[in-house]
C-alpha positions in Angstrom: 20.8 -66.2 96.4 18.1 -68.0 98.4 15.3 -69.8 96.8 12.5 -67.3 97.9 14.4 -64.3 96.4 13.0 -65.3 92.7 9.4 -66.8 92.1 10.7 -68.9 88.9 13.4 -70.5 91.4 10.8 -70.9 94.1 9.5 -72.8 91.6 11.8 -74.8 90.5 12.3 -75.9 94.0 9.0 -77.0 94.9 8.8 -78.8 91.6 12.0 -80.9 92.6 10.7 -81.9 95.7 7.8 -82.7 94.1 8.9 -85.0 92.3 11.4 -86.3 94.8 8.1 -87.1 96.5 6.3 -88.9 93.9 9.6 -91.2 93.4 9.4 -92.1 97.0 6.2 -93.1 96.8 4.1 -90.2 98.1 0.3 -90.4 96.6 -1.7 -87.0 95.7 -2.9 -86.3 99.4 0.3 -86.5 101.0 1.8 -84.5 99.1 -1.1 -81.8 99.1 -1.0 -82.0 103.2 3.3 -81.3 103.1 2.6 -78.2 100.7 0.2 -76.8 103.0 2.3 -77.1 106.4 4.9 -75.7 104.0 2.7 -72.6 103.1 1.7 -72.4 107.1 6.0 -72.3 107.7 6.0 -69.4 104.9 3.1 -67.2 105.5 4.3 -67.2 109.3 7.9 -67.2 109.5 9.3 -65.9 106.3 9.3 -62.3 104.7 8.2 -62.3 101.2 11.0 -61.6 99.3 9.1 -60.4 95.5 6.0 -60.0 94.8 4.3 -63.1 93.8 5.5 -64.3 97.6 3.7 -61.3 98.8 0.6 -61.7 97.2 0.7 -65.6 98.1 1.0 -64.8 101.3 -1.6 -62.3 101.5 -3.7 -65.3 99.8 -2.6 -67.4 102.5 -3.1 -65.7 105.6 -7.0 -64.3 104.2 -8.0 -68.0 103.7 -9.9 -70.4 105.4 -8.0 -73.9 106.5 -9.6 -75.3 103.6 -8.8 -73.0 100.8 -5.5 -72.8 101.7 -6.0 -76.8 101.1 -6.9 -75.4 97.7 -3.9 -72.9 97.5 -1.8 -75.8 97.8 -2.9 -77.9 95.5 -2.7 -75.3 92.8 0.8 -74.7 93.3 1.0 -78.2 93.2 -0.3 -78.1 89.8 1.1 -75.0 88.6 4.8 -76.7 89.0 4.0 -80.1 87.6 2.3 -78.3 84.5 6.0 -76.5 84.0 8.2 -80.1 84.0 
């Protein structure tokens, strides 16, 4: 099973490398500007594989550089709320 095939994994996978990033050393901003070229690699390369994904990258692709800024740090959020 890949990790996009099921939101709560998808989740659970960003939260790792979340905090992978936070033990190297990796402040707020960083992290925030990784999770939005990561979201850039998804919304353009990757087929949504459930629909949380799909409406994500819906999200995505309708927003402005800066909200997807904002899109980002949400998820961001949402996965460090859940450890």
């Amino acid at each position: 099973m890949s990790v996009l095939d099921n939101f709560d994994t998808w989740k659970g996978f960003l939260a790792n490398r979340i905090q992978q990033a936070q033990q190297q050393g990796m402040d707020q901003q960083t992290m925030s500007a990784v999770a939005a070229e990561v979201g850039d690699y998804l919304a353009q390369s990757v087929d949504a594989k459930n629909s949380e994904e799909a409406v994500l990258k819906e999200l995505w692709n309708a927003a402005t550089e800066q909200e997807q800024q904002a899109i980002a740090n949400i998820m961001i959020k949402l996965v460090q709320k859940q450890q």
